[in-house]
Phi, psi and omega in degrees: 000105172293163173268148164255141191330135167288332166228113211293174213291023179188028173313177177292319156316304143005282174325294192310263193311313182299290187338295190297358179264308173299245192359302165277356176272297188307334185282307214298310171316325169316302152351128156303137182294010188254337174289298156316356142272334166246020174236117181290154158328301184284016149263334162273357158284322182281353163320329203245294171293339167278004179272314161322272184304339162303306185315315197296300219304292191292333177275326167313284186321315176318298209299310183315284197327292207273335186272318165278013184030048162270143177292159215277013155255001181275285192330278179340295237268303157348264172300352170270331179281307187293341186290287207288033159249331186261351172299304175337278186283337171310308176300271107051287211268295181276332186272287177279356175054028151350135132218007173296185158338105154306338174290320179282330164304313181287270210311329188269353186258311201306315204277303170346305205283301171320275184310339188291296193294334179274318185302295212274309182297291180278324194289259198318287166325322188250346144333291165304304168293322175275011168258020179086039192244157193261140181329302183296327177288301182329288167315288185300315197276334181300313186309324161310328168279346154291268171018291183315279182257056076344303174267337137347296174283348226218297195267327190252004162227334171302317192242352172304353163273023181260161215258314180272141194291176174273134170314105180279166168316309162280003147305100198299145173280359207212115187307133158096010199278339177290320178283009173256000000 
């Protein structure tokens, strides 16, 4: 009597990670070819699930603030904890294809996440608006300076201990996907 796999050869998880690799390979093929030499893949998946998860933020917040009536720094704080904890596994699971320790991963995402909200969110932000820059410009450029460093910290330190590469440009996603 043999056992059966533990994840069977064509699971749902699977399923997913294939989708979602075709998905960020067709946007990143979109990219003009002088662009697409110097933007890895795995910046345009994390463009994309974390552009997701910004959506879960602003909707947890609506919802809190305006539809549960919690006051609007508990409601922020919610939805700002649960968007980068689901950034976390997502990214992790689909973008960088982790497998190391989770735990040392989780202890290096809490601090990445700390310095992002104190350097970047407050400092650089609030930073900018009290040097005259009007708040929504102020706001957009620190988010381009998270953007950075997120994905930075996230491939070359959160997640730098995973045993399978990141999917490249040149790879087929699929055995046999160069040959039809």
């Amino acid at each position: 009597m043999t056992e059966a796999p533990i994840c069977p050869p064509d699971s749902l998880g699977q399923r997913i990670d294939r989708a979602f690799a075709r998905a960020v390979r067709a946007l990143w093929l979109l990219l003009p070819r002088p662009v697409r030499r110097r933007v890895p893949v795995s910046l345009v998946g994390f463009a994309l699930i974390n552009g997701f998860t910004f959506a879960v933020d602003l909707g947890l917040l609506a919802l809190l603030y305006r539809g549960a009536g919690l006051p609007h720094p508990l409601a922020i704080t919610i939805g700002y904890a649960t968007a980068f904890g689901l950034a976390f596994f997502l990214n992790r699971r689909f973008n960088f294809h982790a497998h190391g320790p989770v735990t040392g991963q989780v202890a290096r995402w809490v601090l990445v996440v700390a310095v992002n909200y104190v350097a970047l969110v407050l400092g650089l932000g609030s930073g900018l608006h009290a040097a005259g820059v009007p708040f929504l410009i102020a706001r957009l450029v620190a988010a381009g300076a998270e953007a950075a460093w997120m994905y930075s910290t996230m491939r070359w330190w959160v997640f730098a201990d995973r045993a399978a590469p990141i999917v490249s440009a040149q790879q087929p996603l699929v055995r046999g996907a160069d040959e039809r």
